[in-house]
ZALOSE-90206 format. One record per residue: residue number from 0; residue in three letters; x, y, z of N, C-alpha, C in turn. Coordinates in pm, 1 decimal, always signed. Each point is the difference from the previous one (the first is absolute). Example, Ala and Ser with C-alpha at 12.3 -4.5 7.8 and 13.67 -1.06 7.14 Angstrom:
ZALOSE-90206
(miza 0 ALA (+1319.0 -569.0 +780.0) (-89.0 +119.0 +0.0) (+90.0 +120.0 +0.0)) (miza 1 SER (-35.0 +105.0 -72.0) (+82.0 +119.0 +6.0) (-77.0 +109.0 +73.0)) 
***
This chain:
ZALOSE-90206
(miza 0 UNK (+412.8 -205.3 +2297.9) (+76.0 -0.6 +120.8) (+112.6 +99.4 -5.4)) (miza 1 UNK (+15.3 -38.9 -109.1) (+162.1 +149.5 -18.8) (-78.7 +124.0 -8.8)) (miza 2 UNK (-133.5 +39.0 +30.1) (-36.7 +137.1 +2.7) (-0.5 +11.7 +95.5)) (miza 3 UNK (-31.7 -74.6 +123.3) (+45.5 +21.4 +142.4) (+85.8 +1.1 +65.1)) (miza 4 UNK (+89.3 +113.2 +39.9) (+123.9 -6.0 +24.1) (-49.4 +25.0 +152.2)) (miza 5 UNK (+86.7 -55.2 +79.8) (-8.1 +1.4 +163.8) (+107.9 +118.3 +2.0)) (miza 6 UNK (-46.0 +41.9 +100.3) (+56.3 +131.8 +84.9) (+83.7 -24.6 +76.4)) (miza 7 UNK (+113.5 +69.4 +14.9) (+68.3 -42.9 +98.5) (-26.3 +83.6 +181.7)) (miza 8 UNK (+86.1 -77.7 +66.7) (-55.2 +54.5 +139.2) (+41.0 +159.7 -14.3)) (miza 9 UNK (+84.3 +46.5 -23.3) (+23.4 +138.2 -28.8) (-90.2 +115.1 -89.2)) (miza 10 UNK (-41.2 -73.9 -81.6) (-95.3 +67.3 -90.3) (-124.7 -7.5 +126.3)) (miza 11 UNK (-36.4 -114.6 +48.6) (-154.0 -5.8 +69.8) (+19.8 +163.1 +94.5)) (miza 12 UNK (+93.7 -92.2 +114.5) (+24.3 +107.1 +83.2) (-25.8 +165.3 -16.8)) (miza 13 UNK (+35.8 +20.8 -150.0) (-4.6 +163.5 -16.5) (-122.3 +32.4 -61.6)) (miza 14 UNK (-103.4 -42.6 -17.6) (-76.5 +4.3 -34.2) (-121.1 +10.7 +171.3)) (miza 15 UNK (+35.6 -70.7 +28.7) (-88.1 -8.9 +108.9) (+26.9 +104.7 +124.0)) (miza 16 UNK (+125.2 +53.7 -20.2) (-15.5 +88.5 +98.1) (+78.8 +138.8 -68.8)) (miza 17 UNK (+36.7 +122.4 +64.5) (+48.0 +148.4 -54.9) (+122.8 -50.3 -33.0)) (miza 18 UNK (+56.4 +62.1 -61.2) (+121.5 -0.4 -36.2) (+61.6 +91.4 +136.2)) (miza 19 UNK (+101.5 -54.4 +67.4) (+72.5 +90.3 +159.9) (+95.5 +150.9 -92.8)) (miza 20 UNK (-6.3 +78.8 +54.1) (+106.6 +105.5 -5.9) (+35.5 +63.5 +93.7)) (miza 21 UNK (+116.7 +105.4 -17.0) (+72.5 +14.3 +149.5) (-127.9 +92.2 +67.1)) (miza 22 UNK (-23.5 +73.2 -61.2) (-158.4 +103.2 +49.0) (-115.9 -80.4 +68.8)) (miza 23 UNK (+14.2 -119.9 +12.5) (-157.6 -36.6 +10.5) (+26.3 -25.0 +124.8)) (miza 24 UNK (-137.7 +34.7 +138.8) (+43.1 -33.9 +149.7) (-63.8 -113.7 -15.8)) (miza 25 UNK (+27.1 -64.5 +149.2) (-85.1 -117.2 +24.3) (-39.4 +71.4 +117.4)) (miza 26 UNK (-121.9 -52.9 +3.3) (-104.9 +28.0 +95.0) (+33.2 -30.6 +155.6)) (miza 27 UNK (-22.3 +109.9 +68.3) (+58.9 -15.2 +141.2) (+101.0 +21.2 +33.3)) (miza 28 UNK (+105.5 +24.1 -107.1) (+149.7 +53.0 +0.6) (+62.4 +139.5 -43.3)) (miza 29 UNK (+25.2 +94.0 +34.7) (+16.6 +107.3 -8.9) (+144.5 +20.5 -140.1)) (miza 30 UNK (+27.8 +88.6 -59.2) (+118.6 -41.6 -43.3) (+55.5 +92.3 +96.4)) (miza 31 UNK (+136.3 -63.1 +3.8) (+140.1 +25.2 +68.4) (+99.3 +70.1 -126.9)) (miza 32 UNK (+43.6 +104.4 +146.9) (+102.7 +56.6 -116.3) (+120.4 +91.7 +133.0)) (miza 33 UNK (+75.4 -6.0 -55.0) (+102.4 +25.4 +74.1) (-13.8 +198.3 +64.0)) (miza 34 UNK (+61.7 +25.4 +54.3) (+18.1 +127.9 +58.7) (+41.1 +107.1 -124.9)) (miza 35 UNK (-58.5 +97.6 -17.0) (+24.0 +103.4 -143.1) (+113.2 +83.0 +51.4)) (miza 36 UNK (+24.5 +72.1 -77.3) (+120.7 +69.2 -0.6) (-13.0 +133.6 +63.7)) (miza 37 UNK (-155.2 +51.8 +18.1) (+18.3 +99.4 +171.3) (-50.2 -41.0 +109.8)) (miza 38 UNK (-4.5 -175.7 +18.9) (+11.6 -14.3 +98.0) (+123.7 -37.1 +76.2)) (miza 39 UNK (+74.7 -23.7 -50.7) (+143.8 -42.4 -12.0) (+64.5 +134.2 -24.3)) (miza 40 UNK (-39.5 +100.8 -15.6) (+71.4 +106.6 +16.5) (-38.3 +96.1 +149.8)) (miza 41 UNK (-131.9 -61.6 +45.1) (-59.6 +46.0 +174.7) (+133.3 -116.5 +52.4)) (miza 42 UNK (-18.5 -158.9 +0.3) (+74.1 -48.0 +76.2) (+133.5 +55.1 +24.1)) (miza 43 UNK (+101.1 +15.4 -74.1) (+114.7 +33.9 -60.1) (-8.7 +164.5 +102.2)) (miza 44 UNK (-102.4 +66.0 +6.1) (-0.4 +139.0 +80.8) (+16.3 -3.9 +150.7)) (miza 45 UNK (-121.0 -152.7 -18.0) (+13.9 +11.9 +171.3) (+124.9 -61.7 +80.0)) (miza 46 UNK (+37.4 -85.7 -94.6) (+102.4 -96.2 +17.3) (+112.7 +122.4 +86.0)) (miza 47 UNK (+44.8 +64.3 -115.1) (+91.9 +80.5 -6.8) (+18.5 +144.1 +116.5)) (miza 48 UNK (-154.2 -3.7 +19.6) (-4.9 +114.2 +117.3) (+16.4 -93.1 +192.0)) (miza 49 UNK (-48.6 -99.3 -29.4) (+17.5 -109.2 +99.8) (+162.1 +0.5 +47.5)) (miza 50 UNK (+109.1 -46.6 -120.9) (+132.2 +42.6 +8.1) (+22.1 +84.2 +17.5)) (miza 51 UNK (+3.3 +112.1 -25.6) (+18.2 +120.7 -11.9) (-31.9 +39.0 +211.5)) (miza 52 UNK (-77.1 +6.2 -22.8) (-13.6 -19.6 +197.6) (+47.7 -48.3 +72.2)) (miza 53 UNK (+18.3 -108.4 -7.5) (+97.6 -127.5 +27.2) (+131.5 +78.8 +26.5)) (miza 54 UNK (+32.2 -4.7 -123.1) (+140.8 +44.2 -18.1) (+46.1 +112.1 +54.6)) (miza 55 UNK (-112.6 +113.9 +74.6) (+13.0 +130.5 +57.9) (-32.3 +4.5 +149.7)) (miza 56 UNK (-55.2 -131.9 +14.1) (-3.0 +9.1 +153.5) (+38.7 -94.9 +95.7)) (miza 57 UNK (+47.6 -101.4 -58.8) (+81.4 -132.8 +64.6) (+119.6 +68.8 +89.6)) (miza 58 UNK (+84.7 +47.2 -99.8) (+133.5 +52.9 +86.7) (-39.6 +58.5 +162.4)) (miza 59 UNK (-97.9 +81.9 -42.5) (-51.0 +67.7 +98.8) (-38.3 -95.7 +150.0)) (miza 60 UNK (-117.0 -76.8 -18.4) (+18.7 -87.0 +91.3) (+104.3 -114.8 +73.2)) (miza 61 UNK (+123.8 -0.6 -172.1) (+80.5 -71.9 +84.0) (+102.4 +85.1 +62.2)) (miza 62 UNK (-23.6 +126.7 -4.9) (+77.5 +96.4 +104.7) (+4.5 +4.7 +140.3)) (miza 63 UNK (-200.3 +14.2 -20.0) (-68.3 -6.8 +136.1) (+57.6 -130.3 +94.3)) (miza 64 UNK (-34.0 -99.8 -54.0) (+45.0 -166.4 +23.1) (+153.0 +12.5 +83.4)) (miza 65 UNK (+37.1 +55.0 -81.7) (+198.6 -7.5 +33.9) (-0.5 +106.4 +154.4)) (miza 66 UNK (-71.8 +120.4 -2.0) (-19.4 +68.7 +94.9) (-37.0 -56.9 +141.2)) (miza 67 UNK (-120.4 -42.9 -14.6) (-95.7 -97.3 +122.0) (+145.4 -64.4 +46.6)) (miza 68 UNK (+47.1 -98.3 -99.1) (+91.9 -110.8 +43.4) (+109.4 +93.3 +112.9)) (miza 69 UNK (+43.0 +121.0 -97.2) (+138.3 +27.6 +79.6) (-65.8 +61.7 +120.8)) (miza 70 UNK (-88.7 +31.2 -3.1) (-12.6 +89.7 +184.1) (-61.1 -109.2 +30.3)) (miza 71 UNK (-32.2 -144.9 -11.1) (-49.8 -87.5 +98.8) (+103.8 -57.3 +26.8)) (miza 72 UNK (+141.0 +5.6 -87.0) (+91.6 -69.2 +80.7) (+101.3 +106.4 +60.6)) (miza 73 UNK (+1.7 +52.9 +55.3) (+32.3 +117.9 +116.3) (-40.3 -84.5 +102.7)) (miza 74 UNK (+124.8 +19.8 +89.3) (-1.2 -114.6 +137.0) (-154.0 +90.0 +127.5)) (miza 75 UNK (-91.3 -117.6 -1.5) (-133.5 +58.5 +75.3) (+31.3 +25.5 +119.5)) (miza 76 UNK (+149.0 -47.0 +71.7) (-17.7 +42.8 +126.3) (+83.2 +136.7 +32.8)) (miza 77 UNK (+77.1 +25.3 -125.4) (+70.0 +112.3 +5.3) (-66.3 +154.9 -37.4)) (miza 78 UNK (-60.1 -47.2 -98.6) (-99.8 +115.6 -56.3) (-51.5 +135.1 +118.6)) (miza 79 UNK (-7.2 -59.4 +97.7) (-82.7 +81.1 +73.1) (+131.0 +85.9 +64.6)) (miza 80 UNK (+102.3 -33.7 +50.1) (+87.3 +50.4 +24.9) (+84.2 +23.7 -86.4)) (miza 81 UNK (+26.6 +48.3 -146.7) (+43.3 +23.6 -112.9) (-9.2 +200.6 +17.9)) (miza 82 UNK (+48.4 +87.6 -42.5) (-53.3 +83.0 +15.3) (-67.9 +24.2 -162.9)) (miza 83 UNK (-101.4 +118.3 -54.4) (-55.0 +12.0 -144.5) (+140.3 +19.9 -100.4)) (miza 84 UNK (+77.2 +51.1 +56.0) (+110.2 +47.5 -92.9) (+67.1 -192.4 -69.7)) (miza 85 UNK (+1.4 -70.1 +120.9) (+82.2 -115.9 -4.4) (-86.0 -96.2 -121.1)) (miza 86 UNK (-116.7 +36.2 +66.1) (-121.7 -110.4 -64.3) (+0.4 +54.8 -172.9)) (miza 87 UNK (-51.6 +122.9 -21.2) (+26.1 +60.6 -134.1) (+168.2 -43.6 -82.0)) (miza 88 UNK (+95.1 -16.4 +62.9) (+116.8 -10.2 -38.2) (+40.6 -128.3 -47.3)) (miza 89 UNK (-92.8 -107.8 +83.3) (+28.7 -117.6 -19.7) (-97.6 -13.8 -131.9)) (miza 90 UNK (-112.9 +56.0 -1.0) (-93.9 -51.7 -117.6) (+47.9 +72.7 -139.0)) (miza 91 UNK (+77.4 +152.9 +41.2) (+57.3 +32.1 -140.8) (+128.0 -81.9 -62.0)) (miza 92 UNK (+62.2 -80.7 +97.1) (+159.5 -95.0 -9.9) (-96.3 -96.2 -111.4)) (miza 93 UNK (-114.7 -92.8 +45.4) (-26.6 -118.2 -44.2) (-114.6 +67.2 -113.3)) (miza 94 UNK (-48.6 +110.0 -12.0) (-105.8 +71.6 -160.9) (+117.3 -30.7 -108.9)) (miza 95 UNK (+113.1 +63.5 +39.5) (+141.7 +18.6 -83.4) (+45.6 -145.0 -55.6)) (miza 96 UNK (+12.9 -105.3 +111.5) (+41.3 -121.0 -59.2) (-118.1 -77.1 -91.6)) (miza 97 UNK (-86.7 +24.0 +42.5) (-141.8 -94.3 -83.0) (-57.9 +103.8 -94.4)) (miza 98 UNK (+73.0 +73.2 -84.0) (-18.9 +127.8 -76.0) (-137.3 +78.6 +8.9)) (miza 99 UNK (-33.9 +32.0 +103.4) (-108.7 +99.5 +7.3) (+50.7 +148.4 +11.2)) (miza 100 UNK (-1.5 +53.3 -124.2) (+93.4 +107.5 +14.8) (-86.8 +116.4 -52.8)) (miza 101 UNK (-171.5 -39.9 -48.7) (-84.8 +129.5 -5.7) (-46.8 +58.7 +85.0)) (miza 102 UNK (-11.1 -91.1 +108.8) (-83.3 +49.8 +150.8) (+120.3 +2.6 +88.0)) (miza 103 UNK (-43.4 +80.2 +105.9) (+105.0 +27.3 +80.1) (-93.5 -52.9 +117.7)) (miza 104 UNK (+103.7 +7.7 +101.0) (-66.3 -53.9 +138.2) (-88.2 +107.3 +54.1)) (miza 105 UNK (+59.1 +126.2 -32.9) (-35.0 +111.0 +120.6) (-170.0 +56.7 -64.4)) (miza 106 UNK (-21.5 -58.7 -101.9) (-141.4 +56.1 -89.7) (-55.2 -114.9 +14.1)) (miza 107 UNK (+12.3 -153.6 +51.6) (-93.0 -109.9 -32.0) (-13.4 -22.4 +119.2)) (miza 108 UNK (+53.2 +12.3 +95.2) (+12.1 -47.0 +162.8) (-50.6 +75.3 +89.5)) (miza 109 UNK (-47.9 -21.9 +104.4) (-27.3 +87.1 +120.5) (+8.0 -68.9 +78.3)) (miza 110 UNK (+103.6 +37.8 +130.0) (+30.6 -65.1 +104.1) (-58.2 +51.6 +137.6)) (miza 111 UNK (-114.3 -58.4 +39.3) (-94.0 +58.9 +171.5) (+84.0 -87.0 +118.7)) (miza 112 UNK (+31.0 +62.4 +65.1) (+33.5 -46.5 +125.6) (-156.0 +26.1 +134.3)) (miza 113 UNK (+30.5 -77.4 +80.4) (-96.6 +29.6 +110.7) (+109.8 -95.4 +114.0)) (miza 114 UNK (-75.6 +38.6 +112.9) (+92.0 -117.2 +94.0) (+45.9 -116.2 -14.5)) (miza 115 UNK (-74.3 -72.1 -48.0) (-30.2 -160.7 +9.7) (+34.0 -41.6 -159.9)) (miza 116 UNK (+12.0 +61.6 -98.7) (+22.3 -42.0 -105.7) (+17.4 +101.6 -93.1)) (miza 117 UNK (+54.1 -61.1 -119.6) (+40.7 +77.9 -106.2) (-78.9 -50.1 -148.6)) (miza 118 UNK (-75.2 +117.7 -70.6) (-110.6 -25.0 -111.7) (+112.1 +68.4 -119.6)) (miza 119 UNK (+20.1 -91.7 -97.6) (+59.9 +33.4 -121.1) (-137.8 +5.8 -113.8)) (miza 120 UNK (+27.8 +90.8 -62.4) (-126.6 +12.9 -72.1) (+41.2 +40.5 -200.3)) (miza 121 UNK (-2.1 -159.9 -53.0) (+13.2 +27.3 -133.8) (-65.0 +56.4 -80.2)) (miza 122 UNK (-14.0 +150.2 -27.4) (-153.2 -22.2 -70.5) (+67.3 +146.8 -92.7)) (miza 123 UNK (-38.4 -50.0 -135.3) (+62.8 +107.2 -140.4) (-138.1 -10.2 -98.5)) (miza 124 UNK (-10.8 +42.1 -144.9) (-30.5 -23.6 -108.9) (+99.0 +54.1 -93.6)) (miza 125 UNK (-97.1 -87.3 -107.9) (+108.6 -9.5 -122.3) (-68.9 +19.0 -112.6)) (miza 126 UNK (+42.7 +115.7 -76.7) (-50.1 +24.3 -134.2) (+64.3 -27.0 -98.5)) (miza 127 UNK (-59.1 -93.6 -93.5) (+58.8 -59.4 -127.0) (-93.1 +97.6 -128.4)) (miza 128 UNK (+45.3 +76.0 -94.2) (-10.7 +70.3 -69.7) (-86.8 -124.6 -151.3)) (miza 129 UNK (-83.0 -44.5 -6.5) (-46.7 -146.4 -63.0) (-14.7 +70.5 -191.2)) (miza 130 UNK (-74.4 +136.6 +0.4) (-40.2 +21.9 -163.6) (+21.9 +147.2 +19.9)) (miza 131 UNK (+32.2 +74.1 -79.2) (-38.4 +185.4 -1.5) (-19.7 +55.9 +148.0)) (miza 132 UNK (-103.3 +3.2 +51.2) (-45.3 +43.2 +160.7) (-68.7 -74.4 +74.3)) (miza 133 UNK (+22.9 -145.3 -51.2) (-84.2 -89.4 +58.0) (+140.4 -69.3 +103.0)) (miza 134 UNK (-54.3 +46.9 +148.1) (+96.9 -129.3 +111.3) (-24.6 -94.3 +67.5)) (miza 135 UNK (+53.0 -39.1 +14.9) (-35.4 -180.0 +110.0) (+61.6 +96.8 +136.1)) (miza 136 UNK (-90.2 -17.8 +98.2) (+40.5 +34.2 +142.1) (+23.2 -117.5 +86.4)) (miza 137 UNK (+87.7 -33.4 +56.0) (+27.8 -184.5 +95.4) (+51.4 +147.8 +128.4)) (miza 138 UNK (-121.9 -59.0 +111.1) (+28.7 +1.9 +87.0) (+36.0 -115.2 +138.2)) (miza 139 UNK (+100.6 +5.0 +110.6) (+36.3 -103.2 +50.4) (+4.8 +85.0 +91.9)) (miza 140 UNK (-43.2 -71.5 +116.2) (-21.1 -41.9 +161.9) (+53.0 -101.3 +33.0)) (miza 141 UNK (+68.6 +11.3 +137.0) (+24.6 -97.1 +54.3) (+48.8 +26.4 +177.9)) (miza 142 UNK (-11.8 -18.5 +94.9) (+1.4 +19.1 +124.5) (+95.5 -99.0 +66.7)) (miza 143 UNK (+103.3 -7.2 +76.4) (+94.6 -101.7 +67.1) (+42.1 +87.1 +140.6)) (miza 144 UNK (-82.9 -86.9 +119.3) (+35.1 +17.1 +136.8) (+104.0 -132.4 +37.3)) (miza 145 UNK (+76.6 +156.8 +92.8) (+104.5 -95.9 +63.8) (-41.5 +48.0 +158.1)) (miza 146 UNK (+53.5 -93.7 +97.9) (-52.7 +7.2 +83.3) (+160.2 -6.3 +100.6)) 
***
């Protein structure tokens, strides 16, 4: 009887099946592995050119933004009887206070008269200088009848 020594559950167990290591897949499961180090150096590129844009053309639209605002609040019933000199004068007073001080009125504006109404016409572009000779062009339109 003492030549038969019983096994313990640990001993059975390894016997009956592989021994596991970190290498071995299981079936149906792919191994997983985290993002390598040039892919994380693409993210990190695009990331950075994403900002990089961002950061070169925001101002810009919130120029435009500030613009729209100030010639929509120009009194609509006066406008038409304003003369161009008055209308330009008032929009260079309020470019000055809300610091728009790259564009001028007399290069972003065009003022049409006809009988019946008066067409202010916002319309510029804008070149942002982005790498060497590479530019971002933002162009803006915008049309406001007064009547």
């Amino acid at each position: 009887m003492l030549s038969q020594r019983r096994q313990s559950p640990r001993n059975a167990r390894s016997h009956s099946r592989r021994p596991l290591s970190l290498h071995t897949r299981t079936p149906g499961v792919s191994r997983q592995r985290g993002a390598g180090m040039l892919s994380w150096i693409c993210i990190l590129a695009v990331a950075a050119l994403l900002l990089t844009l961002a950061l070169r053309l925001i101002p810009h639209y919130i120029d435009f933004r500030t613009m729209v605002g100030l010639i929509e609040d120009l009194p609509a019933g006066e406008v038409h009887d304003m003369t161009k000199k008055d209308i330009r004068d008032t929009l260079t007073k309020r470019f000055k206070i809300n610091n728009i001080r790259d564009l001028k009125v007399t290069d972003v504006l065009t003022i049409e008269r006809s009988r019946g109404e008066t067409i202010l016409l916002l319309d510029y572009e804008v070149r942002e200088n982005m790498v060497a000779n590479i530019d971002l062009v933002v162009m803006f339109d915008q049309r406001f009848d007064y009547r």
